[in-house]
PyMOL Python script that loads the backbone (N, CA, C, O; Angstrom):
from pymol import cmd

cmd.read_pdbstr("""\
ATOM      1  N   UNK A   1       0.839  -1.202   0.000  1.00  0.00           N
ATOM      2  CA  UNK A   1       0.000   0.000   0.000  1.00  0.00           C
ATOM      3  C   UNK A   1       0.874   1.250   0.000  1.00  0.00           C
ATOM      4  O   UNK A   1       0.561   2.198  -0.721  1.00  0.00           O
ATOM      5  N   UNK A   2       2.017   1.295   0.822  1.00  0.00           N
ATOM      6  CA  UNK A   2       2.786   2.341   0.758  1.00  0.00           C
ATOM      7  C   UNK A   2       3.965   2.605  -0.097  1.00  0.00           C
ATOM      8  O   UNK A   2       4.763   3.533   0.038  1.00  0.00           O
ATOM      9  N   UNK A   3       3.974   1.692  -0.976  1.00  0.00           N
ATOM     10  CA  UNK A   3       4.671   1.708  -2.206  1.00  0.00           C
ATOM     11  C   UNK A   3       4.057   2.464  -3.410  1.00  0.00           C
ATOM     12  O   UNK A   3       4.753   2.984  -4.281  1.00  0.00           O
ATOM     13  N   UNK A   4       2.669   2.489  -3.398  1.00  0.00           N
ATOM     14  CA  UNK A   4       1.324   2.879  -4.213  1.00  0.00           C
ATOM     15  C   UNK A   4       1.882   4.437  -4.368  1.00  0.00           C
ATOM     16  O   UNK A   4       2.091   5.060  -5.409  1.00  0.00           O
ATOM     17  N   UNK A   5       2.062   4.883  -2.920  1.00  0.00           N
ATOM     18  CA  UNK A   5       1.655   6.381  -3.023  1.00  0.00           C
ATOM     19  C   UNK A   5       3.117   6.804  -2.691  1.00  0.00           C
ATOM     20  O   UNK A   5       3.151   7.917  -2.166  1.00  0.00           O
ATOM     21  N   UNK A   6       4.432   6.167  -2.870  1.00  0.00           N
ATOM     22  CA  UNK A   6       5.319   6.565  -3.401  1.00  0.00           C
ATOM     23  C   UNK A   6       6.305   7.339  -4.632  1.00  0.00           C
ATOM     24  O   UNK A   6       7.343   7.958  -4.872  1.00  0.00           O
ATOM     25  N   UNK A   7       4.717   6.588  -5.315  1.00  0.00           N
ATOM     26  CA  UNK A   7       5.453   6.883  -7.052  1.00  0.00           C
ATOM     27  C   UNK A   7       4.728   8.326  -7.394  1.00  0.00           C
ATOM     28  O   UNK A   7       3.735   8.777  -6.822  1.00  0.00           O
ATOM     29  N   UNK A   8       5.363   8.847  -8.313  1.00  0.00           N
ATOM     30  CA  UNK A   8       5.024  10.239  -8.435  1.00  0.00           C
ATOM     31  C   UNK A   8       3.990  10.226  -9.425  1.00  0.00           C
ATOM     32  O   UNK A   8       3.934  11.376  -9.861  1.00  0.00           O
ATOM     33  N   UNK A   9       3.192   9.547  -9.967  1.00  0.00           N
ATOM     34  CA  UNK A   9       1.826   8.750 -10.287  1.00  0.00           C
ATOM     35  C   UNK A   9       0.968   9.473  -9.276  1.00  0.00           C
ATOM     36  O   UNK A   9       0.123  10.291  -9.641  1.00  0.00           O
ATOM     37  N   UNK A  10       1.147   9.223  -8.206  1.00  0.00           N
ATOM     38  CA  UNK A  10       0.245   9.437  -7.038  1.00  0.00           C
ATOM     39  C   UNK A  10       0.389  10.423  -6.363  1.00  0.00           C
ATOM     40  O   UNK A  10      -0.603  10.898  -5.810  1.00  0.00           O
ATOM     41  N   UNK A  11       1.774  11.075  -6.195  1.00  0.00           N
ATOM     42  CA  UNK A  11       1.634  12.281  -5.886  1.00  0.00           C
ATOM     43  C   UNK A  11       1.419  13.600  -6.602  1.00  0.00           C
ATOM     44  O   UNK A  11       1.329  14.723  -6.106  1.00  0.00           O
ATOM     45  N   UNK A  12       1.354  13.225  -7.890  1.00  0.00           N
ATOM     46  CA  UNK A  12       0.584  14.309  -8.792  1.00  0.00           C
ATOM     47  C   UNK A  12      -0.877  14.052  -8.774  1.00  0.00           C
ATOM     48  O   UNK A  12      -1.692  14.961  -8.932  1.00  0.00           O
ATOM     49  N   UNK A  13      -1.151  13.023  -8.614  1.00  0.00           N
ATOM     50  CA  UNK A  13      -3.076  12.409  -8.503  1.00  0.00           C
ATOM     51  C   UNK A  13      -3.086  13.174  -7.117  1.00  0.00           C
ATOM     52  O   UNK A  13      -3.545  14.300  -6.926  1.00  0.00           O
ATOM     53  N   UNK A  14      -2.705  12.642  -6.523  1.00  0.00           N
ATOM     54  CA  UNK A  14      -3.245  13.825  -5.117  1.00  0.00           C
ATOM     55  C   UNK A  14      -3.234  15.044  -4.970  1.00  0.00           C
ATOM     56  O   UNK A  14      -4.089  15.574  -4.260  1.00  0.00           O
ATOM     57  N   UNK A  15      -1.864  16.081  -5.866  1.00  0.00           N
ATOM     58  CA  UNK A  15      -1.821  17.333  -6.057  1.00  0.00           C
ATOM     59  C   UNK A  15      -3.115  17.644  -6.475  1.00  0.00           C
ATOM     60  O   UNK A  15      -3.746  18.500  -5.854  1.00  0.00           O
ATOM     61  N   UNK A  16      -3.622  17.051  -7.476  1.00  0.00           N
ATOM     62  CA  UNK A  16      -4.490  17.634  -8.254  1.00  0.00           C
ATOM     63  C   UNK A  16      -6.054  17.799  -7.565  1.00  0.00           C
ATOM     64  O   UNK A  16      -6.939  18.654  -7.595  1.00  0.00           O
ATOM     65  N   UNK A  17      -5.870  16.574  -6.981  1.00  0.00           N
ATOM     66  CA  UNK A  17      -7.469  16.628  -6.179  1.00  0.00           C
ATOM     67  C   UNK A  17      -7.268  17.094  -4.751  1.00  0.00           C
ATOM     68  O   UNK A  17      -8.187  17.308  -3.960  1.00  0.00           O
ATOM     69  N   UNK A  18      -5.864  17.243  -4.480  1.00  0.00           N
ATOM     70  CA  UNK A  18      -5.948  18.970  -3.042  1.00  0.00           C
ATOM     71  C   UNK A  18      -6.144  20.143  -3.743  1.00  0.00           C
ATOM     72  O   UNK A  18      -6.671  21.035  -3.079  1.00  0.00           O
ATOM     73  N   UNK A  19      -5.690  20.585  -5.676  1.00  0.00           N
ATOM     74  CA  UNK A  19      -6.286  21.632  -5.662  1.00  0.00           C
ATOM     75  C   UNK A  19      -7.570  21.602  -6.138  1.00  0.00           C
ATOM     76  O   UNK A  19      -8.043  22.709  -6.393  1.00  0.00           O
ATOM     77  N   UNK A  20      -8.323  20.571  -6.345  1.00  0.00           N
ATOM     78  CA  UNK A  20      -9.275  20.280  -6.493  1.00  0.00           C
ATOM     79  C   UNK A  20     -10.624  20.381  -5.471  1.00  0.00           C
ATOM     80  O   UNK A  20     -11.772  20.683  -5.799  1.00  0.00           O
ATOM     81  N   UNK A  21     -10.063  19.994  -3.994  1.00  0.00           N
ATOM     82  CA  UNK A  21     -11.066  20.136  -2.734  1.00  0.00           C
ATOM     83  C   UNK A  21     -10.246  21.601  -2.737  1.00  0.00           C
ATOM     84  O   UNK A  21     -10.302  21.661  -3.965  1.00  0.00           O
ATOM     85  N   UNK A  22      -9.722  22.504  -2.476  1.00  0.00           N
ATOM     86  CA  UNK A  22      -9.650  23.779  -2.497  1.00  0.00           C
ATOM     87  C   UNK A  22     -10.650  24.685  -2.691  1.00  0.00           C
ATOM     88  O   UNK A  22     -11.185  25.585  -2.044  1.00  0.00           O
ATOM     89  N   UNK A  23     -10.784  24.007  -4.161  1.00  0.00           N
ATOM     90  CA  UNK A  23     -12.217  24.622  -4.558  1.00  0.00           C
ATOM     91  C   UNK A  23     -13.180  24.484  -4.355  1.00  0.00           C
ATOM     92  O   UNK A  23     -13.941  25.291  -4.889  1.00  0.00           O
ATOM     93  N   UNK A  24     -13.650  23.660  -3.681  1.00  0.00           N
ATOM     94  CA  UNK A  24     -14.796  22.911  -2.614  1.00  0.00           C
ATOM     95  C   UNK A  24     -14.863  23.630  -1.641  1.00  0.00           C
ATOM     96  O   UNK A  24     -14.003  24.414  -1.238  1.00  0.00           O
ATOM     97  N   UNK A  25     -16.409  23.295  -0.981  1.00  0.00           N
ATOM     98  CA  UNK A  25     -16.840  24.075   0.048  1.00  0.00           C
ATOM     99  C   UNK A  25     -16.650  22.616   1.299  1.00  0.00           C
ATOM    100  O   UNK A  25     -16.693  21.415   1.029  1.00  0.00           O
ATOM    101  N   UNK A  26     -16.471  23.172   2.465  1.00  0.00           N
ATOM    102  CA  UNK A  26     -15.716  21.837   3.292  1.00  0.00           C
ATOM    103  C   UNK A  26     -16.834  20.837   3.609  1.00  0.00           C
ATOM    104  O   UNK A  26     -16.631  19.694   4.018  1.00  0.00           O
ATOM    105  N   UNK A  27     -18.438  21.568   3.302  1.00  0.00           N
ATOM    106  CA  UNK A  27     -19.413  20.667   3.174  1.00  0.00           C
ATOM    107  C   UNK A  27     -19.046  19.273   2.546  1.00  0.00           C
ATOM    108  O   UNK A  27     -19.091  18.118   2.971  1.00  0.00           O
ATOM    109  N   UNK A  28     -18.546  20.032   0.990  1.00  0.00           N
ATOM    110  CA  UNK A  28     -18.971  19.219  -0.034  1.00  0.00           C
ATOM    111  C   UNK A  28     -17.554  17.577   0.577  1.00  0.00           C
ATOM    112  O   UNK A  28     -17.707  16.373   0.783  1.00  0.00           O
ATOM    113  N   UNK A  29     -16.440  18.460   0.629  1.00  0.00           N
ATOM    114  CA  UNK A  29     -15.491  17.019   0.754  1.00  0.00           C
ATOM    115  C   UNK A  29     -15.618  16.342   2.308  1.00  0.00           C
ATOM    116  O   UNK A  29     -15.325  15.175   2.565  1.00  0.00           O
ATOM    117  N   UNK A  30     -16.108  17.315   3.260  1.00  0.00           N
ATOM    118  CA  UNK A  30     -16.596  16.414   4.696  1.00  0.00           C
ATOM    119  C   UNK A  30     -17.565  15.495   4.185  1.00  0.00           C
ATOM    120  O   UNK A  30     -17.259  14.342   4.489  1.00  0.00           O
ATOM    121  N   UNK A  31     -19.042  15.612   3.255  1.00  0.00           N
ATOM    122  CA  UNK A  31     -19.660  14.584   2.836  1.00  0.00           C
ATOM    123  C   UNK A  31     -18.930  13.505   1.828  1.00  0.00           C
ATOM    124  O   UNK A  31     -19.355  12.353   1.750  1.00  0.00           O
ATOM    125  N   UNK A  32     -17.965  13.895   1.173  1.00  0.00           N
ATOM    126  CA  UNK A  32     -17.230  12.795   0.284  1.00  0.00           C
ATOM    127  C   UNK A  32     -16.607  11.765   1.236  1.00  0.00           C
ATOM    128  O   UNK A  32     -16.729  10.560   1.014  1.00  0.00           O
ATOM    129  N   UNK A  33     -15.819  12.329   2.488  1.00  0.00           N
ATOM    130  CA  UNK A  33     -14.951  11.406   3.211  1.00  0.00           C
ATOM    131  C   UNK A  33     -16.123  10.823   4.039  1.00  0.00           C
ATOM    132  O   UNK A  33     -15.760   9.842   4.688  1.00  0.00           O
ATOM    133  N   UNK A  34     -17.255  11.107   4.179  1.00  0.00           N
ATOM    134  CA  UNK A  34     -18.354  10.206   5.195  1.00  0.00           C
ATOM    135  C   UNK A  34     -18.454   9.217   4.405  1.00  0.00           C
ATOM    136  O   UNK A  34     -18.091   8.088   4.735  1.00  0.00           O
ATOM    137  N   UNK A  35     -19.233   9.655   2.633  1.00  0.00           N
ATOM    138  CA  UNK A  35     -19.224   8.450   1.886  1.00  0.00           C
ATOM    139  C   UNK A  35     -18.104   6.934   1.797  1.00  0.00           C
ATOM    140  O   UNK A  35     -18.208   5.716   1.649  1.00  0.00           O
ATOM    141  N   UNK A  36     -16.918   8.103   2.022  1.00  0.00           N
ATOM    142  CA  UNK A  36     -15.945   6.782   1.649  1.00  0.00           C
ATOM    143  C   UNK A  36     -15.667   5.926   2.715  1.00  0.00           C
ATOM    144  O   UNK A  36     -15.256   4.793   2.461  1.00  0.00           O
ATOM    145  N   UNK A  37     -15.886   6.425   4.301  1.00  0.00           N
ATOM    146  CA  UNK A  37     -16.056   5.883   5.564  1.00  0.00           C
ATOM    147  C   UNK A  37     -16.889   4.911   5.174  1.00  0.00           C
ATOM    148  O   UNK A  37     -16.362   3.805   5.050  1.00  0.00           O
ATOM    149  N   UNK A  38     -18.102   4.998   4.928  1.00  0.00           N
ATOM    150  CA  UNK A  38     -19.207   4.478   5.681  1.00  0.00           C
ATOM    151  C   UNK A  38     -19.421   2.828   3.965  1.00  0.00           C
ATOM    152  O   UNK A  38     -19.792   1.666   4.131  1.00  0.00           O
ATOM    153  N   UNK A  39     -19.028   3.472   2.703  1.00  0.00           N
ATOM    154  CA  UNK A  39     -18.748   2.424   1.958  1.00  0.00           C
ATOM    155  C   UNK A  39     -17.085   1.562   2.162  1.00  0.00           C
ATOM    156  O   UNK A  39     -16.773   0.612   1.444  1.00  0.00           O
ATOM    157  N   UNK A  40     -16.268   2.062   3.149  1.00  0.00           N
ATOM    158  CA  UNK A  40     -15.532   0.972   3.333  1.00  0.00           C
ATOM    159  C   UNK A  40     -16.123   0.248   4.343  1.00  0.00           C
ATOM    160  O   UNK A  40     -15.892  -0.956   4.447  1.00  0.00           O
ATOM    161  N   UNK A  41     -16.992   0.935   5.241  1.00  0.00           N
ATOM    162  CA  UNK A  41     -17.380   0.159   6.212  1.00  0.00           C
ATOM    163  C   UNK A  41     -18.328  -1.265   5.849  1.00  0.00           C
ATOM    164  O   UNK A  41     -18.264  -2.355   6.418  1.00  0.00           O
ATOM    165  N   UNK A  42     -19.286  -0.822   4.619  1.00  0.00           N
ATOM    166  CA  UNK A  42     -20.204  -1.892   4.207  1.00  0.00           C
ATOM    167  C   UNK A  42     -19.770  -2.438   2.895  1.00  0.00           C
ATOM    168  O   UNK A  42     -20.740  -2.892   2.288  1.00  0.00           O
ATOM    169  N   UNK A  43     -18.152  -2.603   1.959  1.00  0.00           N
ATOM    170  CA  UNK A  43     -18.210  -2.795   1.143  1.00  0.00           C
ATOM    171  C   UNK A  43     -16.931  -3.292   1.798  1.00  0.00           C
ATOM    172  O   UNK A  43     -16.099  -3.913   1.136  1.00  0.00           O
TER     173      UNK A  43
END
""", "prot")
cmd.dss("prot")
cmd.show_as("cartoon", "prot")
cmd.util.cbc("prot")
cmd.orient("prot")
């Protein structure tokens, strides 16, 4: 798993979607990270 987000693959994928929630209102990505909580929880 921590090999994944070593490669600079992934740290440009993440650049992009921190400036991406930037532009988000903290509503919108506090409800994204509940979603992804609550579907790892039941998936």
């Amino acid at each position: 798993m921590e090999d994944r987000y070593n490669t600079s693959e992934a740290r440009s994928d993440a650049g992009r979607f921190g400036r991406w929630l930037a532009t988000r209102p903290a509503e919108s990505w506090m409800f994204f990270v509940v979603g992804i909580f609550f579907g790892g929880l039941f998936f």
